[in-house]
N, C-alpha and C positions, 0 to 999 in steps of 0.2 A: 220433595218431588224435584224432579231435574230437569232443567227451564228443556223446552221444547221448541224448536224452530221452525215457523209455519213457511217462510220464505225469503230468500235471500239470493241476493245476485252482488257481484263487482263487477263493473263496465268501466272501459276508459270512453269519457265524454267531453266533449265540447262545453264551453263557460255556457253557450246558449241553450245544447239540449236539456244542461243539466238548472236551468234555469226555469224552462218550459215545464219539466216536470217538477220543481217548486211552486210554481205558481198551479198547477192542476191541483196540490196537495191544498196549498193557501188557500182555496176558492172551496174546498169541500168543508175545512176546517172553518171557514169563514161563516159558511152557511146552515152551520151543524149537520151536515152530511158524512154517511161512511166515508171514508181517507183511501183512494185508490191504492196500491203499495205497486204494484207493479203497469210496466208500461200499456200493457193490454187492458188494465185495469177490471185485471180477474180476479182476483184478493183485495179484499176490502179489510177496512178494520173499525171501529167508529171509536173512535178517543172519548175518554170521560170530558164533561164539563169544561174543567181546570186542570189539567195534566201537567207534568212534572216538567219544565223544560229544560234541560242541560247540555250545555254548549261549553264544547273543549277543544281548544286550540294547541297542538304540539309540537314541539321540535324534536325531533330526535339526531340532530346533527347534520342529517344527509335529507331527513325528508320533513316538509311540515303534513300535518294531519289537520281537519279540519270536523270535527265528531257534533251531529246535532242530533239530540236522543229526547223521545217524550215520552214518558213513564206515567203507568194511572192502575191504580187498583181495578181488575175485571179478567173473565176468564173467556173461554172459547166462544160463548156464544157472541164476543162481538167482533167474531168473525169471521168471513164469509169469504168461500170460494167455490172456483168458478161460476163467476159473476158474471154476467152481461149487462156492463154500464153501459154501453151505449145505446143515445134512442135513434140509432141507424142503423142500417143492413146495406149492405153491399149485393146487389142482384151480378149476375153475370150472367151476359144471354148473347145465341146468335140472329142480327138483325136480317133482314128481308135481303141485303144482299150478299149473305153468308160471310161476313163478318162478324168479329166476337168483338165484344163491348161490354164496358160495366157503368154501373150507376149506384149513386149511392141517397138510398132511399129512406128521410125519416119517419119514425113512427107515426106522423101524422099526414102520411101520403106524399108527403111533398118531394122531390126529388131533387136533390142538396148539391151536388157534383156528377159529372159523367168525364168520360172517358178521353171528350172533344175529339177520339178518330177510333176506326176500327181495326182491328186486329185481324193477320191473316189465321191464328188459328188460337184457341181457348189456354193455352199454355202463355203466350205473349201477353194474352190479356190479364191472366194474372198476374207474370210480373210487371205489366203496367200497373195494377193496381195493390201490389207491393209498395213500388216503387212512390203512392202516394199515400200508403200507409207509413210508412216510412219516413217522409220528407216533408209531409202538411203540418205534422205539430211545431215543429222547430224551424216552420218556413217564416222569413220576414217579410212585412207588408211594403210593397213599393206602392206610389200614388203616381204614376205615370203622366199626371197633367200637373206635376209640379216639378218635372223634369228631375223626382228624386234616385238617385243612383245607389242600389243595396249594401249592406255594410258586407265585408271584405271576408269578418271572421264572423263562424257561424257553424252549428251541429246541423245543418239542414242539405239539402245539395238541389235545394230548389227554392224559387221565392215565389210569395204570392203579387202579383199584379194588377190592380185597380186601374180601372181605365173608361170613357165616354167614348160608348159608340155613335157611327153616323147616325142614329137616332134619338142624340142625347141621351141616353139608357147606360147604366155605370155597372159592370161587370167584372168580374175579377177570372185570373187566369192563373191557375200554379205552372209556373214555366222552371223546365230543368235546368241545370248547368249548361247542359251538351245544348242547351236551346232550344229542344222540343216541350208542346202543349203537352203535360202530362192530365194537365185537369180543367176545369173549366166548372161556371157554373150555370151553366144551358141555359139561361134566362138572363133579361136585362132586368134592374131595378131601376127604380124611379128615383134612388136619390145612393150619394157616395156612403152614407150609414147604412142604409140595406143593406149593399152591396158588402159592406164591412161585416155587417151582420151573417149573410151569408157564409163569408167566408170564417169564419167564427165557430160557426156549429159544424160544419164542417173539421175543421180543427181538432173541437171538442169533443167530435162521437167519428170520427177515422179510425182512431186505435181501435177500440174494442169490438168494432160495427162484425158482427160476424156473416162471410161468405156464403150466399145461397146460389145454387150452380144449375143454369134452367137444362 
């Protein structure tokens, strides 16, 4: 039978994005969890037990290759597509003063990220919320009250923000290059772990969270 390719992609990537999505793969493999394969994390695969690991490093003169492969006895049924990992959805709605806005809602009610401004029309507000589909996984965490400054190189073109409001409350902010609020997480927490926490699941269920358009 003649091997069959369920999916496959080549990207040029940053040390960081391509980091970001190791570590999403590490945490599924960790936990015994299906193995997202792609970045929306619609193809899943769930590796046996003990799988094969094979790591091969090449020169071929002009270029190095860097090949990490994991091999395991099993067929189609351990894998699954079009998935919907994520336990978020993305609402898109217009507010009371006809503005467009989004919000990003997990499955257990809670409301994780919004939009922090409104759009003048529903096409802006999605590429806002592109824009933080996009830019949340591969964002780096700055701590704002220890006066840390973000690192230089990076697969992201936003960082996240951690900061104490005037009501001691610790919230975090996705801020973009160009220096606009891309996101925000509409509530204050009671301690700088929250707030990390927050920004965390956020992170985790961004990619896959699918768009509902009121």
């Amino acid at each position: 039978m003649s091997d069959e390719t369920v999916y496959e992609s080549e990207t040029k990537r940053s040390r960081r994005a391509i980091a970001t999505y190791l570590r999403r793969i590490a945490r599924a493999l960790g936990r015994g969890e299906p193995v997202p394969v792609d970045d929306k994390q619609s193809v899943t695969v769930r590796p046996a037990a003990e799988p094969e690991l094979e790591v091969e490093l090449e020169d071929d003169g002009q270029k190095l290759s860097l090949e990490i492969e994991l091999e395991w006895d099993g067929d189609v049924a351990d894998v699954e597509t079009d998935v919907v990992a994520s336990k978020a959805r993305f609402e898109l709605y217009e507010d009371s003063a006809e503005q467009y806005r989004w919000r990003l809602v997990h499955r257990n009610g809670n409301i994780i990220a919004d939009s922090s401004e409104g759009y003048a029309s529903k096409q802006k507000a999605e590429q806002g919320l592109e824009s933080v589909r996009n830019n949340a996984p591969g964002a780096y965490i700055v701590d704002t009250s220890k006066d840390e400054e973000p690192l230089a190189e990076g697969g992201s073109k936003a960082t996240f923000e951690l900061f104490s409001d005037n009501a001691d409350k610790w919230r975090w902010r996705l801020v973009h290059d160009n220096g606009n609020i891309i996101a925000d997480g509409g509530q204050g927490y009671s301690s700088k772990q929250k707030a990390k926490q927050g920004l965390e699941s956020v992170r985790s269920n961004v990619t896959g969270a699918p768009v509902e358009r009121a």
